[in-house]
C-alpha positions as CSV (number, residue, x, y, z in Angstrom):
1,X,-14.0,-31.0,9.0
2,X,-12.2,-33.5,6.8
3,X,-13.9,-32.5,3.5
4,X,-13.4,-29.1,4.2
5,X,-9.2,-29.5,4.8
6,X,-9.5,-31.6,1.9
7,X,-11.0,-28.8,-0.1
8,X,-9.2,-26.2,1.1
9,X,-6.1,-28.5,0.3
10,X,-6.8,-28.6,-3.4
11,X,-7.7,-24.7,-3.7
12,X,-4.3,-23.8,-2.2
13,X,-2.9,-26.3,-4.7
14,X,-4.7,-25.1,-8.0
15,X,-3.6,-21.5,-6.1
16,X,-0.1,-22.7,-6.7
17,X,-0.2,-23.8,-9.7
18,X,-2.0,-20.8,-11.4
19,X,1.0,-18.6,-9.8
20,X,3.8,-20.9,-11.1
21,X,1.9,-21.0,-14.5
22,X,1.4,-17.4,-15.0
23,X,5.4,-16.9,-13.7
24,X,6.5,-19.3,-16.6
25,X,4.3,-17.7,-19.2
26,X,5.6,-14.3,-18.1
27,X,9.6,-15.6,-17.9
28,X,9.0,-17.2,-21.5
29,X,7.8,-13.6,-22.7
30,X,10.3,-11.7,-21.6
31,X,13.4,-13.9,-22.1
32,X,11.8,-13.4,-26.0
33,X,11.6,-10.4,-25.9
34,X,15.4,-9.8,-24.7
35,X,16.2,-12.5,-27.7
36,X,15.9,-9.9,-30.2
37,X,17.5,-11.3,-33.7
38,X,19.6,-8.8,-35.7
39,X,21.1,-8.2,-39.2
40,X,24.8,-7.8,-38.8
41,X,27.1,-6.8,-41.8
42,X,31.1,-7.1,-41.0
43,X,34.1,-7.6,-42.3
44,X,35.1,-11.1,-42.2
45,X,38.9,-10.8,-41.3
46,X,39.1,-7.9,-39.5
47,X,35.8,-8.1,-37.5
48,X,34.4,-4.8,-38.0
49,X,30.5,-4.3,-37.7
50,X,29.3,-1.9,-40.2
51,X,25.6,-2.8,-39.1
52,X,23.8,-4.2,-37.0
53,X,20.0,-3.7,-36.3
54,X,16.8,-5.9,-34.9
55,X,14.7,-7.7,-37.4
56,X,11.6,-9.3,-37.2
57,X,10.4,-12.6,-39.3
58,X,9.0,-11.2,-43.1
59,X,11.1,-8.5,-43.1
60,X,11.9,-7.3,-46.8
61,X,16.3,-7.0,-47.6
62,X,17.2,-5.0,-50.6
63,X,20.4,-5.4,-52.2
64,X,20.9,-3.0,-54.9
65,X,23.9,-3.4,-57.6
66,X,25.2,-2.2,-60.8
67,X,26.1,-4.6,-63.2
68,X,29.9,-4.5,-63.4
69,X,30.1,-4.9,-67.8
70,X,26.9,-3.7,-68.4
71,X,26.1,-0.7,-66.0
72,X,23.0,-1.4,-65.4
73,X,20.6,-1.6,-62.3
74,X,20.5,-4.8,-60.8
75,X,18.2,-5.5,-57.6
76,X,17.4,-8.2,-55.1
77,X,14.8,-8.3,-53.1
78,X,15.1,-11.1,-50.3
79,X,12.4,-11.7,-47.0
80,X,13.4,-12.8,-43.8
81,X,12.9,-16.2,-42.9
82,X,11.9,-17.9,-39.1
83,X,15.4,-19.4,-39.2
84,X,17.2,-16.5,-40.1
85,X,17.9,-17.6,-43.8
86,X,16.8,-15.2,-46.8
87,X,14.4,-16.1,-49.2
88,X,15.2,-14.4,-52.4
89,X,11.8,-13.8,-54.5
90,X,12.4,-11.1,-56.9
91,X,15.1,-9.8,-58.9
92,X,14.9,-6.5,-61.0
93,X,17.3,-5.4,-63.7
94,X,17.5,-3.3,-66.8
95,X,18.1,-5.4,-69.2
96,X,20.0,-9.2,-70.2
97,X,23.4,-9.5,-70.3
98,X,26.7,-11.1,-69.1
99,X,26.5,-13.2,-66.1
100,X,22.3,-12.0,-65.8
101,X,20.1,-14.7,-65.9
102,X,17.7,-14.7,-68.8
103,X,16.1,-18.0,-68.3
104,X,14.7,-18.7,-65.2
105,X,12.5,-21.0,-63.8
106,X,10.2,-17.8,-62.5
107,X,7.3,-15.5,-63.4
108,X,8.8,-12.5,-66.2
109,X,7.4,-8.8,-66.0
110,X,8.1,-5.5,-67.6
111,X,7.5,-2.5,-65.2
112,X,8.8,1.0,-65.1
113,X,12.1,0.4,-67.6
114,X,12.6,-2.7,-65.7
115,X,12.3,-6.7,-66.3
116,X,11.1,-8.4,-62.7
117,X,12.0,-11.8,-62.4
118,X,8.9,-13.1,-59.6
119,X,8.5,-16.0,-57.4
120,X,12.4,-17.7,-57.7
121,X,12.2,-18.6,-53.9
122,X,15.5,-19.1,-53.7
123,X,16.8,-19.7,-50.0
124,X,20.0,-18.3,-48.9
125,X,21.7,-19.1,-45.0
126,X,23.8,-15.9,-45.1
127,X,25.9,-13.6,-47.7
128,X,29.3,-13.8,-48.3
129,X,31.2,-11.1,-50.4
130,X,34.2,-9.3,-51.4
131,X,33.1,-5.9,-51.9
132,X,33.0,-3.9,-54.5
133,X,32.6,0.3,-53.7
134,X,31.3,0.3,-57.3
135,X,29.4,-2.3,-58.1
136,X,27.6,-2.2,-54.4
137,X,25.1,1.1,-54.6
138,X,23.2,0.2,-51.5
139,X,21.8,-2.6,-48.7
140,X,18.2,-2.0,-47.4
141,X,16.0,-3.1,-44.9
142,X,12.0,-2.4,-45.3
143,X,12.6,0.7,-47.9
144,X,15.7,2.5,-46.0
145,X,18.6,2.5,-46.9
146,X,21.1,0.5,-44.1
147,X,24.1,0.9,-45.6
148,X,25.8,1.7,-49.3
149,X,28.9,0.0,-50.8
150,X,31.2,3.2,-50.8
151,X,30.6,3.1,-46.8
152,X,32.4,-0.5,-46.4
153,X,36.2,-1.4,-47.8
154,X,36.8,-2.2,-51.0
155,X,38.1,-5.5,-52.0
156,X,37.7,-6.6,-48.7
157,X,35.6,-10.1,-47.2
158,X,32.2,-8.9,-45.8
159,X,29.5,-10.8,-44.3
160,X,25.4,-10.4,-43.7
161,X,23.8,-12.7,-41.7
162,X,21.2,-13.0,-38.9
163,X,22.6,-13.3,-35.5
């Protein structure tokens, strides 16, 4: 009778302990799943959101400018990080000029009118800008457009970051 109590003692506590298990694996999946991470662009003084939409890890940010002297295309393409930084690995523009960097540590390309810079990996925590209506043409996320520069103040503070 004792081995069997004893038995039916250690069943009810692997029982228990299964239970609690699954409960905690199921609490840490859904408290992830309600800790969605999104890209927010505001205004820095006055607080306004402009965007704000879920990403994932690997997701691709496009910045797309025209070059302020030159008036040429000038694009960024930036991925997503784990931590919420941006990891800038291409730039595109039309050709070199003032303030474009024409020797970079990075792999060169000629494609479709443009020069790619590849692979410059550099990492960035967040971006901080005055805006420019002009110079800003547009902010994408994974091919669509989020937001262009005419839709946000001119000469004002802005800020993108992950939140």
């Amino acid at each position: 009778m004792d081995m069997i109590r004893r038995r039916t003692k250690l069943l009810l506590s692997a029982a228990i302990l299964l239970i609690f298990s699954a409960l905690f694996v199921f609490s840490a999946a859904a408290f992830r799943l309600r800790q969605r991470e999104y890209l927010v662009i505001r205004n820095q003084e006055s607080g306004d959101t402009y965007v704000r939409v879920p990403v994932e890890t690997g997701d691709e940010l496009t910045f797309g400018w025209e070059h302020s002297f030159e008036h040429i295309p000038w694009n960024e393409y930036y991925e997503i990080e784990e931590d919420g930084s941006f990891l800038l690995h291409t730039i595109s523009v039309a050709g070199f000029g003032a303030g474009i960097p024409a020797e970079m540590d990075c792999t060169y390309r000629y494609e479709d009118g443009l020069i790619y810079m590849d692979d410059i990996e550099s990492e960035f925590p967040q971006f901080n800008w005055i805006n420019s209506q002009t110079a800003l043409k547009e902010i994408g996320l994974n091919g669509r457009i989020l937001i262009r520069g005419s839709d946000m103040p001119h000469h004002q503070k802005i800020v993108l970051c992950i939140e």
